[in-house]
Every structure is written in C-alpha cells, then in structure tokens.
N, C-alpha and C positions, 0 to 999 in steps of 0.2 A: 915353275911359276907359282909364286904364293895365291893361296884362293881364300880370299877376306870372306871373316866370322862373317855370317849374317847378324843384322840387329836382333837384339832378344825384342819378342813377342808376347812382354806379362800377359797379355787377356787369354793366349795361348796355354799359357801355362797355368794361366788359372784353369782351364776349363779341361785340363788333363788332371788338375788338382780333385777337381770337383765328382770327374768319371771314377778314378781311384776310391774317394769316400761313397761312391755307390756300392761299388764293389765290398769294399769290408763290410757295408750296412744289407748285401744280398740283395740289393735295388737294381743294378740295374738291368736291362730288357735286352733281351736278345731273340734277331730274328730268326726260321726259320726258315728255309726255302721250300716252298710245296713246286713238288716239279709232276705233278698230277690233274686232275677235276678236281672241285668240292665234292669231298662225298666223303659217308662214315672211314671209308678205307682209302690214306694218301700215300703217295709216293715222297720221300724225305731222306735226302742224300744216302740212295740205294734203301733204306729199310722201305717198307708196307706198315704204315700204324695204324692202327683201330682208333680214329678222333675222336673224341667228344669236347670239342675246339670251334666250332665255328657256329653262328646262329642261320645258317640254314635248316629252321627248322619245320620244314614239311617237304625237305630234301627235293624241292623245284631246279635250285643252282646248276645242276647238268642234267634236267629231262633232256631228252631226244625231241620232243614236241617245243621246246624253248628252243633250242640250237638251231631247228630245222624252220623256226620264226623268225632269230636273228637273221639266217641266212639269205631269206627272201626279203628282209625289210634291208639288209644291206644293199641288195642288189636293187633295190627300190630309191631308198634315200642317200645313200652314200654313206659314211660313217663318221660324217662329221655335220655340227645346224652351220658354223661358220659365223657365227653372229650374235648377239644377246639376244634374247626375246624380243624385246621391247625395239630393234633395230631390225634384224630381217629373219631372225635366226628361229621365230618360232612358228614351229609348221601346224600340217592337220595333226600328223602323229601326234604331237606334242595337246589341242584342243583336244583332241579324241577322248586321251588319256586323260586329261583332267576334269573331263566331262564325265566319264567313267566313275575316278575315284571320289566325286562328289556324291554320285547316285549311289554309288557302295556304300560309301559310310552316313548317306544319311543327311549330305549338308547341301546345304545353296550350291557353293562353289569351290573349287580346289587352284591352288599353284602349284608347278612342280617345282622342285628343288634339284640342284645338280648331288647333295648328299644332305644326310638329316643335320649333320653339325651346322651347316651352312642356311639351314631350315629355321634352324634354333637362334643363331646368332643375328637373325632377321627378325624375326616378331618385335623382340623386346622394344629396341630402340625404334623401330616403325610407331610403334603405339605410344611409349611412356617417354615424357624430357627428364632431366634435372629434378623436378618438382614430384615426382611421382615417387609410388611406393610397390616394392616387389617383394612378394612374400614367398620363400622358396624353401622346400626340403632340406633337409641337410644334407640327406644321400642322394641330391640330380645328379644325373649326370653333366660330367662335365661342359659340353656344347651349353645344356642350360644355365651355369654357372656363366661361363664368357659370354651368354648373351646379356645376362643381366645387367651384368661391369659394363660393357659394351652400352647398353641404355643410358648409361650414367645417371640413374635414378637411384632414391635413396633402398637398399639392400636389408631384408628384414630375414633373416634364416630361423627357421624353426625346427624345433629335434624332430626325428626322426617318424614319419606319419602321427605327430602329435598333434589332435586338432584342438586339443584347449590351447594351447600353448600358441598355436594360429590363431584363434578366435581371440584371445588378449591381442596381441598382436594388430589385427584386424578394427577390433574396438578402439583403439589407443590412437591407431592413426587419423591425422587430417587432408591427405594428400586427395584431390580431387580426382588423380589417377591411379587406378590399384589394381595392381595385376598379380595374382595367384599362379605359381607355376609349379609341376610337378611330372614328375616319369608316372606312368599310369601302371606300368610294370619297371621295378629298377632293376636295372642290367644285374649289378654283382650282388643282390640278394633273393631277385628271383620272386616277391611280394609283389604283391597289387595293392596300389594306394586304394585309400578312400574314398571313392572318385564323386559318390552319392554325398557324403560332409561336404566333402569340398567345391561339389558346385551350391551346395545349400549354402554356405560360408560365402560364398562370392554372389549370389541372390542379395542375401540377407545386408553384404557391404559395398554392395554396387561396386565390383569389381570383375574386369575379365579371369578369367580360367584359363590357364594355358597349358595342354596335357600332351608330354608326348609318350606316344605310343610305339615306338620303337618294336618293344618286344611283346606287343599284344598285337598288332596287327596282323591280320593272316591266321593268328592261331587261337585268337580268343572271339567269344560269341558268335550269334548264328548268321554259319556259312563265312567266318573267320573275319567278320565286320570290323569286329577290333576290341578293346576293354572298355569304351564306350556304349559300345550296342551294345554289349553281356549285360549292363549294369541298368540299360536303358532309357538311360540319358538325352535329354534333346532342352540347347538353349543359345540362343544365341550369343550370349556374351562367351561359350565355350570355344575355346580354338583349339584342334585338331591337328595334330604332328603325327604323322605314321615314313616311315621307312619301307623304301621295295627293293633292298639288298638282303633283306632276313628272311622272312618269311618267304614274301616275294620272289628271290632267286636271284635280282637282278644286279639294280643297283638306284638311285637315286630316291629321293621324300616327295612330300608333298605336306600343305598344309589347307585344313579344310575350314568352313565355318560360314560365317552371313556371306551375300554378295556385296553389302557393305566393307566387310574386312580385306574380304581379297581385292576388291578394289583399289582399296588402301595400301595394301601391300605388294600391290602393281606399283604405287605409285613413290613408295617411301624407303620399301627394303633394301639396302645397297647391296648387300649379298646375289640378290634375284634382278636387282636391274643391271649391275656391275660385272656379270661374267656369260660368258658364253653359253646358250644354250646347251641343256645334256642331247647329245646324238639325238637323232629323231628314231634312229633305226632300234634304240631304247627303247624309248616311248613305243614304236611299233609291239617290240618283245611283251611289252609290260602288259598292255591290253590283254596278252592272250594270256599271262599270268595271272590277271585279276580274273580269266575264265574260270583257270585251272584252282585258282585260290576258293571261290564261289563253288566247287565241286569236289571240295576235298575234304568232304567229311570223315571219311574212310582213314583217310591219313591223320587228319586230328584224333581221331576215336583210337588211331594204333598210336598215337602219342602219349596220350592221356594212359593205355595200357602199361608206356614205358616209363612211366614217370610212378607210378602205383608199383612196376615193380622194383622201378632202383630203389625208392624208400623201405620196401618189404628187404629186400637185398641187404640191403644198409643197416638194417632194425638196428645191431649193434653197434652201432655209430653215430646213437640218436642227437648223442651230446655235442656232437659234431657237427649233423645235418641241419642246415638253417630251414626253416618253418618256407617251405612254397609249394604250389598247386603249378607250375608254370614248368616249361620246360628246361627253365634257369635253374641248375642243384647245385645249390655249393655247400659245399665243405671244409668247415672252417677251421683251418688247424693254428694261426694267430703267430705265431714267430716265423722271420721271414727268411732264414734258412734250414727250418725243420718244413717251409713250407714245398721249398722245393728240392728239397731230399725226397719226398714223396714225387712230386711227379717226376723228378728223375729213376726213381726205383718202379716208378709206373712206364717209364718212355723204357729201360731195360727188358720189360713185359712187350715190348711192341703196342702201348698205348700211349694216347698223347690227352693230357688233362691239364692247361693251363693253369700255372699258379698266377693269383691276382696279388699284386701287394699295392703299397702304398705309393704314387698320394693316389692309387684306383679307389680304394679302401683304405678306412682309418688306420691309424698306426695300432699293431698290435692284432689286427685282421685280417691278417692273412689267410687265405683262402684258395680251393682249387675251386675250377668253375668249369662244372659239369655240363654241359652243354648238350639236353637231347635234339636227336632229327626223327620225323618220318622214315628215314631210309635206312636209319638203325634199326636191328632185329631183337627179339628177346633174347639170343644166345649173347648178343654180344655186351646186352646188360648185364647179364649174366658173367660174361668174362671180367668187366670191371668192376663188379660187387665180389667177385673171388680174389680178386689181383689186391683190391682196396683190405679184405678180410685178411691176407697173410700180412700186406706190408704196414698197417695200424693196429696197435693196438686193442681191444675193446675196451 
C-alpha cells in the first residue's frame, strides 16, 4: 500500500534552518537535568558537580526548616489557591505574606507575583499609555525590556549606568508620564546601579522610578532589606520589584511601594489580575523565609568572605574579572566558543559554571557567570580559582 508524501511544512523548515545557524554561531542552549536539591553539590546524569550556577544565594532553597514549612502549610492549604486573586483564589497566606514584605522593605504596601518576569511585565503598562516616556538601561533585564514594549510607550534606552546620558534624555522630554526603569543589581555583570542619581533624576523630572531587585534582595542591606535600604532610600514615586526564588529559596516576586500604587496595580496589571493565584502553601513557606532571610547575617558576612576570596583567587585574571561587590562574578572571555570550551574543560573538573552568551549579553560578551551561595565553602572557592588558574591563560 502506497503511503502519500506528507505536505512539506516551509515554517518547519525554516525553523530547523534557524537551530542549525545557532549552532555554527555556538548559540544555542542546552538544558541540563538536575536530578538532585539546589545546593553547591548536584546530581547531573550520574556525575556530582561542584555548581556555581544558580542564584540561591544564602543557600535557603533546601533548608530543612523550609521543607518542614512547606510540609505543614501543605497539609494546611492544599497545594493549589484554584483562583486568581481578585476571584477566590487569595488567601490569609497570601495578605500575611504581603503584609510582611511591605514592612521588610520599608513600603506602604506589597503584591505578590506568581514570578518576577510576570512582576516586571505589569507595572509598565498598568502605569504609562502610548503617550508616555520610558527611560531604561541598556543592560535590564530582559522581563524589563517586554515590559516596556508591552506599555506601548514611547522607548528611550540609555548606555550602560550612564546618568548624563539619562539626564539629556530626561530634559529633552515632554511626555506628562515618565517612568525610569532599572535592575538595581544586573543579573550578568553583577554591578549596582545608581540608585541615589537615579531617584534624584526622577525627583528632579517628575517621574516614577522602577527598580528591580532581583539580585539585591535578601543579600544586600541591613538584615538583607535589599539595594534600596543599603543606599537608604525612601520615596514614593519608587516602585520596588524583589524576587523569593533567589535569595529567598522559594519561588515567586512581589512588588512594593505607596498604597496608592498597589492599589492601582490591583486594578490594571493583567499579568496579577489574569492568572491564577501562586499556592498559598508558598505564601505560607515564604513567611518563614523572610524570618530566616532577617536572621541571616552570618550567612551574608560568609558571602561577602566568598566573594573577597574568588577575586584574591582570580588576582590573575583581573582583565577578565568584571568590576562587582555582589555575589554575581563573571568572567569575561567574549567569543562564544572559546566561551564554552571553558566551561566544558571546567564541567570535565566535575564543576559547573554557566557560559552566558548572546542576546543574554552583547554580542562579543561572552561570559561565564559565577554564581556564589552561602552554602558554598572556602575550599571549594578554592577549587574553582585552581581549575580557572590551569585552564586560562594569565
């Protein structure tokens, strides 16, 4: 019995066209399967690696004390809200917890978010139409990027923590809406914006401030408040993005600021009113994380040690090492198959150091991105300052 060609499928074949040109260009991503916890040491199709790969950085992600929180708020709330917020779906857990992270960071009010991307692509367009003007980083991250597009407002990007170059910028406009947006720590360089210019910049031009904190929260300022409390900050035109899947252990954002905002963002963000509440039995975990995060100075002060000695480690690798105080280290080696010759001569070591490339990072910046925890030890900084010392050059 003859078996009829199937129809060709061009969009098909373009898109096997398309994987092929990643390939020759060392683009594309491949995943990983961890059949382990988080934690410095994982399990990875039978090996044990030494990570410095994920942003658990005050190594919460598998306390015993979280587990044994999740366990009892399971058996409490179930493991699903069943609802959106705004319909049936948001519990006490869920006020508790937002009631929490307002007082922690110092604001009115907090919303929670099911993830920070989902955080980020809310505000913009809640706030700015068409007519308005968004002044943003060159190096946000991405989530801030789609949220901006996402507002459909007019798109103003400025180089990289350059505040004259904002301040023109800033002056030149006429839009009666102006929104300033920036990572307060950027994920793949590991720097702290300006945060003290840039709310003077949005004073001075009557514009809100929109800072996310992704990679400050938990580990930056006192009792790990975030890169706003370090800097000491207080205004209400600021609006507040932090993540509790990093630091935190957990999973889910929040966004903080007036009770005027959240208000608003009760009423406007399609992201927050359009999806299903995060578990409550989350929400329960996360309370006791924000305990744990308020009591973990111990762990910040053994961070700050780890971070002092990868760069001593490193010394000969200065031209490499990009300028950060943060738990973010990367390592910039800029071609994107010498980029991951390294971490594959590093994963042969039984270590694992993601290589970042492009569109993560500009073209030409490639980078590994060293990722410390609390739960890493000095020896095993150690181990990856010797492994880094044979397999680079000085």
């Amino acid at each position: 019995m003859h078996t009829p060609t199937p129809p060709q499928f061009p969009l098909l074949d373009a898109l096997d066209h398309e994987l092929t040109a990643l390939d020759a260009q060392s683009l594309r991503r491949r995943r990983r399967t961890v059949e382990s916890a988080c934690g410095p040491r994982v399990e990875v199709a039978g090996e044990t690696l030494l990570a410095f790969a994920s942003n658990d950085y005050l190594g919460l992600a598998a306390d015993p004390r979280l587990a044994q929180a999740a366990a009892l708020a399971a058996q409490r709330w179930g493991v699903g809200a069943g609802a959106s917020h705004l319909v049936s779906g948001h519990s006490r857990a869920h006020e508790a917890l937002e009631e929490a992270l307002a007082e922690f960071t110092g604001n009115q009010a907090a919303l929670l978010f099911s993830t920070g991307y989902m955080a980020n692509i809310a505000v913009m367009p809640a706030l700015l139409g068409r007519n308005g003007d968004i002044f943003a980083d060159r190096l946000n991250h991405a989530s801030l990027v789609d949220g901006a597009q996402l507002a459909r407002a007019s798109l103003n990007r400025y180089a990289h923590v350059d505040m004259g170059m904002l301040a023109a910028q800033l002056a030149a406009s006429t839009a009666r809406e102006k929104l300033i947006v920036s990572d307060a720590v950027f994920s793949m360089d590991g720097n702290i914006a300006p945060l003290a210019q840039l709310l003077e910049l949005a004073e001075r031009h009557n514009a809100w401030l929109l800072l996310d904190d992704a990679h400050g929260f938990g580990v930056l300022g006192p009792q790990g408040r975030g890169s706003v409390a370090a800097a000491g900050l207080k205004s209400e035109r600021l609006i507040y993005m932090g993540t509790l899947g990093k630091a935190a252990g957990v999973s889910g954002a929040f966004v903080a600021g007036s009770r005027k905002l959240i208000d608003w963002l009760q009423q406007r963000a399609r992201p927050y009113i359009f999806t299903t509440a995060m578990p409550p039995m989350l929400a329960e975990v996360l309370l006791s994380a924000l305990q744990l995060i308020e009591a973990a100075d111990d762990r910040r002060a053994h961070l700050t040690a780890l971070i002092a000695q990868l760069r001593t480690g490193l010394a000969a690798q200065q031209s490499r090492l990009m300028p950060s105080s943060t738990p973010i280290q990367p390592l910039l080696i800029g071609d994107n198959a010498a980029t991951l010759a390294v971490a594959e001569a590093l994963h042969a070591r039984q270590l694992w150091v993601p290589a970042i490339r492009p569109p993560t990072v500009p073209v030409g910046a490639a980078r590994l991105r060293i990722s410390l925890s609390a739960a890493h030890s000095l020896a095993d900084v150690d181990t990856l300052c010797q492994a880094l010392s044979e397999i680079l050059p000085a």
